[in-house]
C-alpha positions in Angstrom: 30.4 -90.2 -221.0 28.6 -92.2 -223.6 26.3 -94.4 -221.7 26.9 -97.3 -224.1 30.5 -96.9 -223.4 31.2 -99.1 -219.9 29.4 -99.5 -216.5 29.4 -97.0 -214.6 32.3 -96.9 -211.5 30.0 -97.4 -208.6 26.6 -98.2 -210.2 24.7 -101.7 -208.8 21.4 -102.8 -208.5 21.2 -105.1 -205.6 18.3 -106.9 -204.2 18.2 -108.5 -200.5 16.2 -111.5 -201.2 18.0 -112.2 -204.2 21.8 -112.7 -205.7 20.6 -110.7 -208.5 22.4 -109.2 -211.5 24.8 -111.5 -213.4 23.8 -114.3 -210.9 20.4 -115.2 -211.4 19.1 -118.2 -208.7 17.7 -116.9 -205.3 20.3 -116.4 -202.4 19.5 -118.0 -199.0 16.5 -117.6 -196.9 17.7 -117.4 -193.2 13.9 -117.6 -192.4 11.8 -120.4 -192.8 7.7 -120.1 -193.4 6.4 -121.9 -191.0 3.0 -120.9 -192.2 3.4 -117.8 -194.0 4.8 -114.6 -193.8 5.6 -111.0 -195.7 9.0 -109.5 -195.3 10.5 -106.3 -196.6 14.0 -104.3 -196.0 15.5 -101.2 -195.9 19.4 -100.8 -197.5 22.0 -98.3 -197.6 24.8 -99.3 -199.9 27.9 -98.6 -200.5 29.9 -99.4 -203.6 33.2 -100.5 -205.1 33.9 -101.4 -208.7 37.7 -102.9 -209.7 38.3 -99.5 -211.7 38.2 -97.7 -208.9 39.4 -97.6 -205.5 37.2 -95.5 -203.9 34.2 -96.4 -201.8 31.1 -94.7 -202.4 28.3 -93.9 -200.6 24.9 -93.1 -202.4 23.6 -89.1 -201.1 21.4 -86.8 -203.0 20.1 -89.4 -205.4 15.9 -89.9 -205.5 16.1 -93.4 -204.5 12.8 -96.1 -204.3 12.9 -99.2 -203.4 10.7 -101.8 -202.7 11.9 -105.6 -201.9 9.3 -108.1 -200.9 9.2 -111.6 -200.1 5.8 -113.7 -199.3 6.0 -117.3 -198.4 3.5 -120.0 -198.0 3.8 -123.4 -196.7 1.4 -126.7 -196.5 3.5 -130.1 -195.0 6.5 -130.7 -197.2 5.2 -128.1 -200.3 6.7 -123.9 -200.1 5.6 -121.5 -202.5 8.1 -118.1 -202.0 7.0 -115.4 -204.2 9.8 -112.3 -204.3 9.8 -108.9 -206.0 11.9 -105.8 -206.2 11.6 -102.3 -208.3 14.2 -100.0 -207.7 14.7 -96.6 -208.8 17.3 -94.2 -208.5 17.7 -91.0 -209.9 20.4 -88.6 -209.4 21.0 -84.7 -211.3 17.7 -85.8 -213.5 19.9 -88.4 -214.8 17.8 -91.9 -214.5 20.3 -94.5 -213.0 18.3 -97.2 -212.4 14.3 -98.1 -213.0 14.8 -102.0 -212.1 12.2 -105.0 -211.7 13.1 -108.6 -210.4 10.2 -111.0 -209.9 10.6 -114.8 -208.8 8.5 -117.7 -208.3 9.7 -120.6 -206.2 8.8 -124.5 -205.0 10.1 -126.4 -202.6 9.3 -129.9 -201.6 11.2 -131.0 -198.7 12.2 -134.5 -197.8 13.0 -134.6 -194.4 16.2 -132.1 -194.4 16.5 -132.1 -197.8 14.7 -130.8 -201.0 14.0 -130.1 -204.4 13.1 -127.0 -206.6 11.8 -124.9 -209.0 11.8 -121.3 -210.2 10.7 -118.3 -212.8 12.4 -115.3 -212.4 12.4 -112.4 -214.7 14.0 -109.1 -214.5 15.6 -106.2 -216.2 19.0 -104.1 -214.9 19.4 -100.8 -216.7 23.0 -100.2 -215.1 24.1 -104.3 -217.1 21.9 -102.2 -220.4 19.7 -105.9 -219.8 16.1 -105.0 -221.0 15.3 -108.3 -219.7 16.4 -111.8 -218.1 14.0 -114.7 -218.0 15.4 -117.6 -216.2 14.1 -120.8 -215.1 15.3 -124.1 -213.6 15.3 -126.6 -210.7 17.2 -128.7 -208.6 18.3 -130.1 -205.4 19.5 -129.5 -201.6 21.2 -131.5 -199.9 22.1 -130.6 -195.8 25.3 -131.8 -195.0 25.6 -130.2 -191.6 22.9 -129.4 -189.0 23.3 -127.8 -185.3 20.3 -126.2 -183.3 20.2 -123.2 -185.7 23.7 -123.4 -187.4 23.6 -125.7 -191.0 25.8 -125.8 -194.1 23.6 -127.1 -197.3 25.0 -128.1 -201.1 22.7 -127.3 -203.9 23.3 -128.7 -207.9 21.0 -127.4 -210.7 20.6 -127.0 -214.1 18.2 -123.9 -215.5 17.6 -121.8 -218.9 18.2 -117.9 -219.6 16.9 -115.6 -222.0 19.0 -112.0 -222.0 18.5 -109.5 -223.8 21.3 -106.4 -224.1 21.5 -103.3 -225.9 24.8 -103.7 -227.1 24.6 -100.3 -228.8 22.3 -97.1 -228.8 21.3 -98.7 -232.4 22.0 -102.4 -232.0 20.8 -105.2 -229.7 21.7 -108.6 -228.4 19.7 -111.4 -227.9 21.7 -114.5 -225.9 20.2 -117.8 -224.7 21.7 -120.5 -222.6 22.0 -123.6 -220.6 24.1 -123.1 -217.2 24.5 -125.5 -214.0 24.2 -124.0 -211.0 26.4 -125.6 -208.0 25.5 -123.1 -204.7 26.9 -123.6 -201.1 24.7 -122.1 -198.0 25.5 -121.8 -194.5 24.5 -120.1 -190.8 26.5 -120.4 -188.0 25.4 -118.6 -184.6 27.7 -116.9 -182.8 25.0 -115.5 -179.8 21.2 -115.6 -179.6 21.0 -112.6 -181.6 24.0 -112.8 -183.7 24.6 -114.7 -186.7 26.8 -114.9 -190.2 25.0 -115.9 -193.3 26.9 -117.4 -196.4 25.9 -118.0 -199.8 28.3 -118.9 -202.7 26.8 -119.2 -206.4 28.6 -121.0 -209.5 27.3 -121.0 -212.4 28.4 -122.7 -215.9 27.5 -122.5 -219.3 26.6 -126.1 -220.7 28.0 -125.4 -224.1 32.0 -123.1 -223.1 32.7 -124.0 -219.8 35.1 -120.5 -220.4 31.5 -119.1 -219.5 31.2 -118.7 -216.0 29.7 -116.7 -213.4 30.3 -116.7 -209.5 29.1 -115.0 -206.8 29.7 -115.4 -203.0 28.0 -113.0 -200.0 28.8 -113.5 -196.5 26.4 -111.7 -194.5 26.1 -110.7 -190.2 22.4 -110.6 -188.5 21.9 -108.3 -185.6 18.5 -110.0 -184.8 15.9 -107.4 -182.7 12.5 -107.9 -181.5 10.9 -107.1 -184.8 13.8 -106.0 -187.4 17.0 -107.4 -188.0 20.3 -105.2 -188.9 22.6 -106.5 -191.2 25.9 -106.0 -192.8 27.3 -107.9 -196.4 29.8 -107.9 -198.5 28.9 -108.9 -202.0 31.5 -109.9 -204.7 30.2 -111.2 -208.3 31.9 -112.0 -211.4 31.6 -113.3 -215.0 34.0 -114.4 -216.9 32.8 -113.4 -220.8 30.5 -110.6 -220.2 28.1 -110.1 -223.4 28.5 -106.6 -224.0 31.2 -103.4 -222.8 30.8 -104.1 -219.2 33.1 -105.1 -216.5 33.6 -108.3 -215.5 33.3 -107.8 -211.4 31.9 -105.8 -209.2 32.0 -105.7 -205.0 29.7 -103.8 -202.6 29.3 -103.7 -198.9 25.5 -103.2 -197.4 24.2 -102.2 -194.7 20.6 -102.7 -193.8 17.3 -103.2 -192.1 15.0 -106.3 -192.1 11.5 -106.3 -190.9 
């Protein structure tokens, strides 16, 4: 198949700490710094793509993969640095040889707070060479219970994309989007919990332009990992180039 044709069946790069891909503003952190800490993860993933019904489950591919998250915090100020490089390659036939970086504030008042971010990245499965993104804006708690919470966040931030529309030909888009998100954690048991984050996403000048993005997530916590379980569904409405519009994946997982 001509690889500048469509994406792939049951092809996604997915990043733990991050609603990566078509998304582009970082998922929820279950764990708060409070000092500082390093975190990284292990994932198997399996894969769904709306052309196909069939589940799939990644065997006999070379597969690296390196997510890691460092936070520091002084009083109200939080500094989360994030990055990811993954590569897959499966038959000699290079699948994915991906990079997400991030660099995110916070400055909390009281249960609430505002933000900013950099973020920049490139997908080879989206054909994106590269996505530089950056923005700011605030949280807002609405509901809090020892560890359960449910938090609104509204935003505005900037993109610069950059496909290859063609083998020959590329295509350069910049934009403006809001970003209205929804988080949540509710405990269940002292060492079972659900995450939720939901991601929307418009763009300032055709609101036909959108982009959503909702994972609900379970937390087997342990003594020093956590198991986990998602389901991940993103879409967007007026892709750029030749590539589908949606894409679903369940994960499963190991945080330490």
């Amino acid at each position: 198949m001509d690889s500048f044709s469509i994406r792939p069946d049951c092809l996604q790069t997915w990043l733990p700490f991050l609603n990566n891909n078509i998304v582009g503003t970082p998922r929820i952190w279950y764990l708060e710094a409070s000092c500082a800490f390093l975190s990284t993860s292990i994932v198997t993933i399996f894969m769904a793509s709306p052309s196909s019904c069939l589940i799939c489950f990644k065997m006999g591919a070379n597969v690296l993969q390196g997510p890691h998250q460092f936070a520091k915090k002084s009083g109200n100020n939080l500094i989360r640095l994030l990055f990811n490089y993954e590569y897959i390659k499966e038959s000699n036939e290079l699948i994915a040889s991906d990079f997400t970086g991030q660099l995110r504030y916070n400055y909390s008042m009281g249960e609430n707070s505002v933000f900013a971010f950099a973020q920049g990245q490139n997908i080879k499965s989206l054909r994106m060479k590269h996505r530089y993104i950056s923005g700011g804006g605030y949280r807002h708690k609405l509901y809090s219970k020892t560890d359960s919470y449910f938090d609104l966040s509204a935003g505005l931030f900037f993109e610069d994309e950059l496909y290859n529309k063609t083998e020959t030909q590329q295509l350069q888009v910049n934009n403006w989007r809001y970003s209205f998100s929804a988080f949540g954690k509710y405990v269940l048991t002292e060492d079972l919990f659900i995450n939720l984050s939901l991601y929307y996403q418009i763009n300032t000048s055709n609101t036909k332009d959108y982009r959503l993005f909702v994972q609900p997530r379970i937390y087997y916590s342990m003594k020093r990992i956590d198991l986990f379980i998602d389901s991940t569904y993103r879409f967007h409405s007026t892709p750029y180039i030749d590539v589908l519009t949606t894409d679903t994946s369940l994960t499963v997982g190991i945080e330490f």
